[in-house]
N, C-alpha and C positions, 0 to 999 in steps of 0.2 A: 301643887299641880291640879289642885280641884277646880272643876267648872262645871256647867250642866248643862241636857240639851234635849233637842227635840224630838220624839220618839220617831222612830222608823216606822214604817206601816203604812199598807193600801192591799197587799196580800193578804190573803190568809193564813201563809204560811209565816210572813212578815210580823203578823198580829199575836199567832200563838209564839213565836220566837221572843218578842217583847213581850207580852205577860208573863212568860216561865222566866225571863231576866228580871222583871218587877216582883215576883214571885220572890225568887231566889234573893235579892236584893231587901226586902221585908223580913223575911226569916234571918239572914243575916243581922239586921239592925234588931229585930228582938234579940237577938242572941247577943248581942252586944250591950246594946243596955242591960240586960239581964246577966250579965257575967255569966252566960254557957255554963252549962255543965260539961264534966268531963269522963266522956264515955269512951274506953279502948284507949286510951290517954293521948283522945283527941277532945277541943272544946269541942259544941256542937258546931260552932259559927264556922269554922274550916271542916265540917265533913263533907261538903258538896265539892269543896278543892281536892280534899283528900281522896274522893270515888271517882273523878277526874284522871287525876294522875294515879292511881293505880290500874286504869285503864292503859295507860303508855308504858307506864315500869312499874307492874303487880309486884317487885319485890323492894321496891323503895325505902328507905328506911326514913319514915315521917319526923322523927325527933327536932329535927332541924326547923321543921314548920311550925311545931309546935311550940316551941320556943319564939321563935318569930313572932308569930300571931300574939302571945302574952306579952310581949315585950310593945308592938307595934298599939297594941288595944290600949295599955297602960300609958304610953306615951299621947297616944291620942284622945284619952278620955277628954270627956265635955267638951269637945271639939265637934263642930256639927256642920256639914254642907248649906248650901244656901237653899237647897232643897228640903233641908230640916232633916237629914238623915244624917244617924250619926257617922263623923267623918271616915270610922275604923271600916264603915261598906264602902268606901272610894278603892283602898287598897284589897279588902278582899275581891272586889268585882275585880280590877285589872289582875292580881292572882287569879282568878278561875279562867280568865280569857286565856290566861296563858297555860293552863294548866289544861284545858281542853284542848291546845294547838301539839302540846306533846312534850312543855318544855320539862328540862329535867330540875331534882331538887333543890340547887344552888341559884337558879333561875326563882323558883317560886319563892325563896327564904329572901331574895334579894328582893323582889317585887312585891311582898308583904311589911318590907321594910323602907321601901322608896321614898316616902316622903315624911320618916320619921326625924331624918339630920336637916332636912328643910325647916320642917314645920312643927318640932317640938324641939324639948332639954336633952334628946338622945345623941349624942356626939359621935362622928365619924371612928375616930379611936374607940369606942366602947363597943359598935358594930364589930368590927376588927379579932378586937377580945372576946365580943361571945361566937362569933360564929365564920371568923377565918377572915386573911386576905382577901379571897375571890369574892368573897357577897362583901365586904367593904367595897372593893374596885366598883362593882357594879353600882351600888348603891352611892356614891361619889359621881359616877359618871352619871348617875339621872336628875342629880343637886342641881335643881336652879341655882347662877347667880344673884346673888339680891340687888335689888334697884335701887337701893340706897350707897351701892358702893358703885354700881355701876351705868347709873341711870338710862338712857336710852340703847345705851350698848349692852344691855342685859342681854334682852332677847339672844341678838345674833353672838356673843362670845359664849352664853348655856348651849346652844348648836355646836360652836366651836367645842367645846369644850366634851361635850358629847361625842361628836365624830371624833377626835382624838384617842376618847376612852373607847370608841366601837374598831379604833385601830385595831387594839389590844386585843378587844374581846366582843364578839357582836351581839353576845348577850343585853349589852347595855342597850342598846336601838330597840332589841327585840323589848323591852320594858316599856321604853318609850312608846313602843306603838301601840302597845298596849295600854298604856297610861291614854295615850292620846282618845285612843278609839271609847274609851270608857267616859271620858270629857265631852266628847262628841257627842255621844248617845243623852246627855245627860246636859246638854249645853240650853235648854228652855229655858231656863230661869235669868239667864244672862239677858242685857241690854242687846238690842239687834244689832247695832253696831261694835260692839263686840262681840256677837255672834258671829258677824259676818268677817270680821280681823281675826278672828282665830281659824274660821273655814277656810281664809286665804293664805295663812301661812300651813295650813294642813296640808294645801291643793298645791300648793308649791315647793314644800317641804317632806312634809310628812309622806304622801302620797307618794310620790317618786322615790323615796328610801324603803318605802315598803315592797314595790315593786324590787326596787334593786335586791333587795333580801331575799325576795321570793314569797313573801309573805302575803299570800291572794288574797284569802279571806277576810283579813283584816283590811285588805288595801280595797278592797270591792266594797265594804261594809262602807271603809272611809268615805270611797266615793258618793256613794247613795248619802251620804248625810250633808257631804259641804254641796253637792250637785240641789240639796233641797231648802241649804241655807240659804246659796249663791243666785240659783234660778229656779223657786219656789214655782212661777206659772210651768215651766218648761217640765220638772218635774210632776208637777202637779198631773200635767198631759200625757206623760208616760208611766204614771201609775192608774191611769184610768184605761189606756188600753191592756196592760194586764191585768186589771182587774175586770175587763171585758174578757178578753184573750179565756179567764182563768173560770169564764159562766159556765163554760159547757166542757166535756172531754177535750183532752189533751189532742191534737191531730199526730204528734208524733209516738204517741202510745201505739198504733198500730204498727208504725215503722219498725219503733222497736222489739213489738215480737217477732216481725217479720226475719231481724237481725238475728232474736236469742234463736228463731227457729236453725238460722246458715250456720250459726257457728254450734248447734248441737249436732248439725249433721257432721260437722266438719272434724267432730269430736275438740272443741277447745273451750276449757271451762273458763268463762266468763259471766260476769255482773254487767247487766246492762243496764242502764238506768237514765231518766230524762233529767238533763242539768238544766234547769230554769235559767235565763238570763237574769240580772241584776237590772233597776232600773234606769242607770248611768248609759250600761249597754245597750237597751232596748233605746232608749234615746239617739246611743251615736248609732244603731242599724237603720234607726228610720233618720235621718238626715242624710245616708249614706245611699240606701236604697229608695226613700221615697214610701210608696204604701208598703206595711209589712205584711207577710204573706204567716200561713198556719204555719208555718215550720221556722218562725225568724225569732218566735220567743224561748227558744231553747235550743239544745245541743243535746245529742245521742254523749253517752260519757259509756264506753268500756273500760273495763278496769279486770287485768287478767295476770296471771303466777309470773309468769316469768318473760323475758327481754322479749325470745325468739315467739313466743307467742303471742306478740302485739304486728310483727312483721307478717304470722300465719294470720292472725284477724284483717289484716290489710289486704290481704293476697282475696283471701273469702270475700269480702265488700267489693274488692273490686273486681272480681268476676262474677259476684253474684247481682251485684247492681252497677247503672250505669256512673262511674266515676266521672268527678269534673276536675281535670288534671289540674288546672292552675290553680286550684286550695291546697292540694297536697306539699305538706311539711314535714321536716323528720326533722326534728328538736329531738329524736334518742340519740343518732349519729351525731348532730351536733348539737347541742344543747346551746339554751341561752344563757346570758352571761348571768342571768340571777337563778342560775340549778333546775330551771325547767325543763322536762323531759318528757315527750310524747309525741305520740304520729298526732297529725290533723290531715281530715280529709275530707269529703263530702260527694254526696249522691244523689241523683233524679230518684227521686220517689213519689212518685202519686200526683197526676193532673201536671206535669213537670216541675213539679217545685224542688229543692234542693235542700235536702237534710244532712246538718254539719255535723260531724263525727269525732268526738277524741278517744286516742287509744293510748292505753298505757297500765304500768303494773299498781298492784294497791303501794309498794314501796315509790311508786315513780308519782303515788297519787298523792301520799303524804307528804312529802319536799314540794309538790306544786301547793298544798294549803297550805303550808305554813313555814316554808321554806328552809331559812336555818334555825330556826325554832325546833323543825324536826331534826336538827342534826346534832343536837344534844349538846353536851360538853366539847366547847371546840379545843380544850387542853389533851383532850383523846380521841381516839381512832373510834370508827366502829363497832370494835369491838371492846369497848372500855378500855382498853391498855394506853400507859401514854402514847402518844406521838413522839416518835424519832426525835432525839435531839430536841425535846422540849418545845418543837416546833409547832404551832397552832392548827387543827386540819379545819381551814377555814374556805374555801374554793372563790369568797367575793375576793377574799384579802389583797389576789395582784393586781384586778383589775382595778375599777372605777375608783376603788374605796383608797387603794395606793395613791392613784392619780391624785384623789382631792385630799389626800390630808399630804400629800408635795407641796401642792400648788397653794395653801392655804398658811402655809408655814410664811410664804411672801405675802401675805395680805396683813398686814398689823390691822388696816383699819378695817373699824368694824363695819362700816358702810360698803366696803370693796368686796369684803367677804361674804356677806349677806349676799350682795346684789352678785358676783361669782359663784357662790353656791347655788341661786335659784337659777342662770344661765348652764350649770352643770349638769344640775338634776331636770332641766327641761329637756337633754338630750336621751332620748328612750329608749336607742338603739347603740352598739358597738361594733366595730368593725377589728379585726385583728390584722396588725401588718408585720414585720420581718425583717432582721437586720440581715444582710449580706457575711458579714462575720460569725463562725463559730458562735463565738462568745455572747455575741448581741442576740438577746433575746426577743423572742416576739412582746409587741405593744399591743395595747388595749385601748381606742379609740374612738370619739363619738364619732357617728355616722355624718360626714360632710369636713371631718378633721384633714386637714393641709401639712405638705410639706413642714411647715413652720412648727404646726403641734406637735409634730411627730420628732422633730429636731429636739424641741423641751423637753416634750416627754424621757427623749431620751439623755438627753447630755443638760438636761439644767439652766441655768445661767449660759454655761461654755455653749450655749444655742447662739450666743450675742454674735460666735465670728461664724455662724452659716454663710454658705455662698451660694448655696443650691445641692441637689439631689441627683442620686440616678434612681430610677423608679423601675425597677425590673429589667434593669439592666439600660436603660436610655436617660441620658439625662434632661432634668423636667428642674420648672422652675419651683420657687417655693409656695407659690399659691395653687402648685395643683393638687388636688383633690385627691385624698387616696381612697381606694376599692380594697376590702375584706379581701386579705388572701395575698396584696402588694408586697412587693420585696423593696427595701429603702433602705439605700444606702449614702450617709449626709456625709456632705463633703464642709469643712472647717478650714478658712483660713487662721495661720500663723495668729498666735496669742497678742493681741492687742490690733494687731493690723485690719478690724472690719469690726462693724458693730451695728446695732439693728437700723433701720430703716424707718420712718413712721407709716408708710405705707405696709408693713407687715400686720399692722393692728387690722387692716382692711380685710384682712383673709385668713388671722390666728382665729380660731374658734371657741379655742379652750381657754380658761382663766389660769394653767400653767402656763400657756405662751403669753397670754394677754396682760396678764399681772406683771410677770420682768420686763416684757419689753417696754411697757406703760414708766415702771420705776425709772427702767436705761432713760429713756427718750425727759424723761422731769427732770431726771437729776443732772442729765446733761443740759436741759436750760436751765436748771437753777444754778450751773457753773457760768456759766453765761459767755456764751459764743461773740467772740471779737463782731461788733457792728460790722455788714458790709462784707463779714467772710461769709463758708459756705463750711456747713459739715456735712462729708462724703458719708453717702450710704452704702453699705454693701448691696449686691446686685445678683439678681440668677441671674441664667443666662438669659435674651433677650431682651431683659429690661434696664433700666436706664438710672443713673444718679438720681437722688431727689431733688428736684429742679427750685424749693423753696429759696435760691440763694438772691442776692441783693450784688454780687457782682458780675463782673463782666464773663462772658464765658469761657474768653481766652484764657484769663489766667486762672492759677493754679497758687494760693498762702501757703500750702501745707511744706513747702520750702525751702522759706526764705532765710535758713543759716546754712545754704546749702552755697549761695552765690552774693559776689562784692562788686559791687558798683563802685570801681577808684573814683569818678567825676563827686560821686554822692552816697560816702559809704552810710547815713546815718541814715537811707530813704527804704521803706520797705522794700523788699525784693519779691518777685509773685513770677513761677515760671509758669509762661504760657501755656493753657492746653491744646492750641491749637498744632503744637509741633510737638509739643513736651521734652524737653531739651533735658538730657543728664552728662553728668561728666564722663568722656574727658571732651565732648560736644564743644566745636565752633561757636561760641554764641553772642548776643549783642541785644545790648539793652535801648528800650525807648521810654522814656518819663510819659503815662498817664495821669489824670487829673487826682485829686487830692496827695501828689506829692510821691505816688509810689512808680518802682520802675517792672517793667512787664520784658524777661527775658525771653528770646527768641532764637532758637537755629539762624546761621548765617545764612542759610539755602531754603528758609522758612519762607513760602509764597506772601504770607503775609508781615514779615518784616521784609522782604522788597518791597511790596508795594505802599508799605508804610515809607522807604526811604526812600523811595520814588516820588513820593506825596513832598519832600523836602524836610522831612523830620529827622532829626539831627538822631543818629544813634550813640551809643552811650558805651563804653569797653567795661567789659565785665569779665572776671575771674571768676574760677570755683574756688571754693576752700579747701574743699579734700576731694577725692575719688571717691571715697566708700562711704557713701554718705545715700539713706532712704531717696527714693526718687517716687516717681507717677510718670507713666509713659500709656503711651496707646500703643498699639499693635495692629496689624495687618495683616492676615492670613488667609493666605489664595490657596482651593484645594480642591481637589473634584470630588464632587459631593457623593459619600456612601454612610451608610449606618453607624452609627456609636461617634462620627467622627466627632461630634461637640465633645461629647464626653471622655475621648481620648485627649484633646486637646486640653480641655480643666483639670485633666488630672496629671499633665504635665508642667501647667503652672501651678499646680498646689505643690507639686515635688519639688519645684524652687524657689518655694515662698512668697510665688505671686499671690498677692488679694486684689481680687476680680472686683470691682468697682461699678465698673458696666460692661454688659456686653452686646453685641449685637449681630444678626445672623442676614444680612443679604438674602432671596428669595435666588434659586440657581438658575443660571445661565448657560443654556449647551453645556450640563453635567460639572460645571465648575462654580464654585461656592465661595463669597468672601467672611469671613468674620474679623470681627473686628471688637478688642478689649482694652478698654480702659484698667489699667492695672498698678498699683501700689507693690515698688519691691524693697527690702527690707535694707538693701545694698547694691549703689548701681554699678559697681562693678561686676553684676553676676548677669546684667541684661545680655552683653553676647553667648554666655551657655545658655540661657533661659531661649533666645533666638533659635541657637542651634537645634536645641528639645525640640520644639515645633516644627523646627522643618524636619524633624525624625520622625514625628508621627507622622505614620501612612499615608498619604493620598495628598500630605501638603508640599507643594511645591516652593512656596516662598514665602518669607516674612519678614515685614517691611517696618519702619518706623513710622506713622501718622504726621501728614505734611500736606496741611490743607488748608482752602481758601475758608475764612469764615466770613459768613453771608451776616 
């Protein structure tokens, strides 16, 4: 996992941060070649980790590191970076990074040890044996695949293989990013073009899992370095105006005594302090805003004991200054999906300019650095005991992180998954929606996610026979869009009777719908559809078959061992859709071109005026009565609320699959709809009749018996 890279820096504070990591990184690599000595029966080369992490847990029992560290040094002697440094300071740097974020001992023994079953003789089993299952797992889960077994598919199945083991435990990721950000920093000595191949799987990858974890610091660091890999001029421009910005007094330094003065009158003890923007940031404010104003390079940061005294710091700002209502967020009440938790606000202060505000506890401040990193051993609770039932207290584990190792379980190839994974993790936001049922839990959702996704998400595969939805009670097709907070409840036709659509790929968002439906629709042309038929698509309501077919409209293949032509029992038989005739139906056959016969209703408009034309009809029998059909329907009703969705859920109760359907615009308060419908037995059409003219407001329903144009 070794690389190297370009230092940070245009601040000052940027500057003395990178010489105390070049610093620290020098005394490590003496300490390495020189076999440390052993003081307090620590080497010296892990005492900067070790005064780290007795910063987060002062009673830690180090042993574990310490064994790590001799074990990882020995394996990696005369091993040296391309920086010339020897290799053993790659693993303690990403050790200390995480050992300063707050991670616990199983975390650092694991990340001391990360690239020993890569890159030396130290075997996975031997890990196991001296220092437990959980630092095996971990250390397993950050093992690159080798390129020799795997060649081009390396890259994206080591991610695969990663997300899988962060299923378990999210320790593994938190390694990763760590590893990563350590590569980053340290990525100069690389070729540019693989500088810049590794910045863009960071910005695409890396970046967005860090975010998802909650992990700022690191993901803010990220950004500042692929932002100077990627668009060096662009960078370049925004670290020159903070480093103008940074010539003279801070402007929000006065603000903020202004603030510690309201809230000592207010009696509520608070840290105020000015939070610098990142350079990434300062870039997107001024693209966003245009000139930046004194107060656009940073943010007010409170940081206070306890919940209800973040809501008392809110109450004081905004009556002690003038508040700008539409910043205002309460991420406490509800939090984001990756554990952040804080008021956001902001205020006129000084010449009108507007000073951004965050509020929140030193606990609510810790999980926003460094997300689950702060959340210690996800095998226990808070308070070190297990968790319930051996269950993991992990808070990403139902949302996103379920979603993608679902949906990735369908993707063998590795080209699908890669390119699925980077359309996953480009989505930045969630939405939560709601099953109608008890039992149906709420979904976790990218923001713009449809009907369709939410159908996958929930029921898998079995999403194949959707027919459409009711969305808060009214029913809505599958391409509508669901809003945070939606209630959706999927409506399923009958097992086998319906199946996706290609037009559903237009409007799935997620790579859990988009991945099956993709397989359904291939593997159905690699069976390979009779030349010249038509495969019916399921339909919501108002839209229509998939019109891709090469035959005629009237008829209908799906069945022809349904009906016998005596004159020509060996010719296809195709029942018309124009009438859709079932038994025990009047019906009579006319021979079209290539040899097949097209049945009709005896009182079908258009077989009179076929037999009018002098075309000889043809007598035809059924075979049985209970035999699958396809019929259209006609339903006249005066138009009130829910009536569509009372109606589909009275063909779902007899095993109608909705095929198409279609909703007339009303007339003088009367409504026609009209479905194309597959039933599994046509002997069940007159109940299924009768059901609809039970639901409310419909007056009648007719057979379909029309001119086709």
């Amino acid at each position: 996992m070794s690389a190297e890279a370009t230092t940070p820096g245009g601040t000052a504070r940027e500057r003395r941060v990178h010489r105390k990591d070049v610093l620290r990184l020098r005394q490590l690599g003496r300490a390495a070649v020189f076999r440390s000595t052993v003081r307090g029966g620590l080497p010296d080369a892990i005492e900067h980790v070790a005064q780290a992490h007795r910063r987060h847990h002062p009673r830690a029992d180090l042993d574990a590191l310490r064994r790590a560290y001799l074990l990882a040094e020995s394996a990696h002697r005369g091993q040296f970076r391309k920086s010339g440094e020897p290799y053993i300071t790659h693993p303690l740097a990403v050790t200390l990074i995480l050992a300063e974020l707050g991670a616990e001992t199983t975390t650092l023994t694991a990340s001391l040890l990360h690239d020993t079953v890569e890159d030396t003789e130290v075997t996975l089993d031997q890990v196991r044996a001296d220092f437990g299952d959980e630092v095996g797992h971990l250390v397993d889960g950050v093992t690159k695949l080798e390129k020799v077994d795997y060649g081009a598919a390396a890259e994206p199945e080591t991610f695969r293989k990663m997300l899988v083991a962060t299923g378990s435990d999210v320790r593994v990721m938190s390694i990763k990013l760590a590893d990563r950000l350590h590569n980053m920093r340290t990525l100069g000595v690389m070729r540019p073009e693989k500088q810049a191949r590794i910045a863009r799987v960071t910005r695409d990858v890396l970046i967005p899992l860090a975010e998802r974890l909650g992990v700022q610091s690191v993901k803010t660091e990220l950004e500042d370095l692929v932002f100077a890999i990627l668009h060096p001029e662009e960078h370049a421009g925004a670290r020159e105006l903070i480093r103008r910005h940074g010539m003279g007094p801070d402007p929000l330094a006065e603000v903020a005594e202004a603030v510690r003065g309201v809230l000592r009158e207010a009696g509520i003890g608070a840290e105020v302090v000015i939070r610098p923007r990142h350079v990434l940031s300062v870039h997107r404010i001024r693209l966003k805003r245009g000139d930046l104003g004194p107060y656009d390079y940073g943010r007010l940061l409170i940081l206070v004991a306890e919940d209800a005294d973040c809501y008392a710091t809110l109450g004081e700002l905004h009556t002690c200054f003038t508040p700008v209502v539409s910043e205002f967020k309460d991420f406490i009440a509800a939090p984001k999906f990756n554990l952040y938790r804080s008021l956001h606000t902001a205020f006129a202060a000084g010449s009108g300019q507007v000073a951004e505000v965050l509020v929140r506890t030193q606990a609510m401040h810790r999980v926003a650095e460094a997300g689950v990193v702060a959340l210690g051993d996800p095998l226990r609770g808070g308070d070190g005991e297990s968790a319930d039932d051996g269950e993991r207290v992990d808070p990403t584990r139902p949302g996103w992180l379920s979603r993608l190792l679902d949906w990735q379980r369908q993707a063998p190839d590795p080209d699908t998954f890669w390119t699925a994974l980077r359309d996953e993790l480009a989505q930045d936001r969630e939405i939560t929606v709601f099953g109608e049922a008890a039992d149906a839990g709420p979904l976790q959702l990218p923001v713009g996610a449809t009907c369709v996704d939410a159908a996958y998400a929930r029921h898998g595969q079995a999403a194949h026979a959707c027919i459409g939805a009711r969305v808060n009670g009214r029913l809505a097709t599958l391409r509508t869009v669901l809003r945070d907070g939606d209630t959706v409840h999927l409506l399923l036709a009958p097992d086998g009777s319906s199946s996706p659509s290609p037009e559903w790929l237009e409007y799935a968002t997620t790579p859990a719908a988009r991945i099956p439906i993709r397989r359904w629709l291939d593997s159905t042309q690699a069976a390979g559809a009779e030349p010249g038929t038509e495969r019916v698509a399921p339909a919501g309501p108002g839209a229509t078959a998939h019109p891709g077919s090469r035959r005629r409209p009237e008829e209908d293949p799906g069945e022809e061992a349904a009906a016998i032509v005596a004159a020509a029992p060996e010719a296809p038989v195709r029942l018309a859709r124009c009438c859709t005739p079932v038994p025990p139906d009047s019906v009579r056959g006319f021979a079209v071109r290539g040899g097949a016969v097209t049945v009709h209703r005896e009182d079908c408009p258009t077989a009179v005026r076929m037999a009018a034309a002098g075309r000889a009809p043809l007598p035809v029998s059924w075979r049985s009565g209970s035999v699958g059909c396809r019929v259209t329907l006609h339903a006249e009703a005066l138009g009130r609320p829910e009536l569509l969705a009372d109606l589909t859920e009275a063909l779902a109760a007899h095993g109608a699959a909705v095929l198409a359907a279609e909703v007339e615009p009303p007339r003088d308060q009367r409504v026609r709809h009209t479905y194309t419908l597959r039933l599994p037995d046509s002997a069940g059409l007159p109940r299924l009749m009768r059901a609809m003219r039970r639901v409310p407001g419909v007056y009648d329903v007719t057979r379909a018996a029309r001119l086709q144009s």
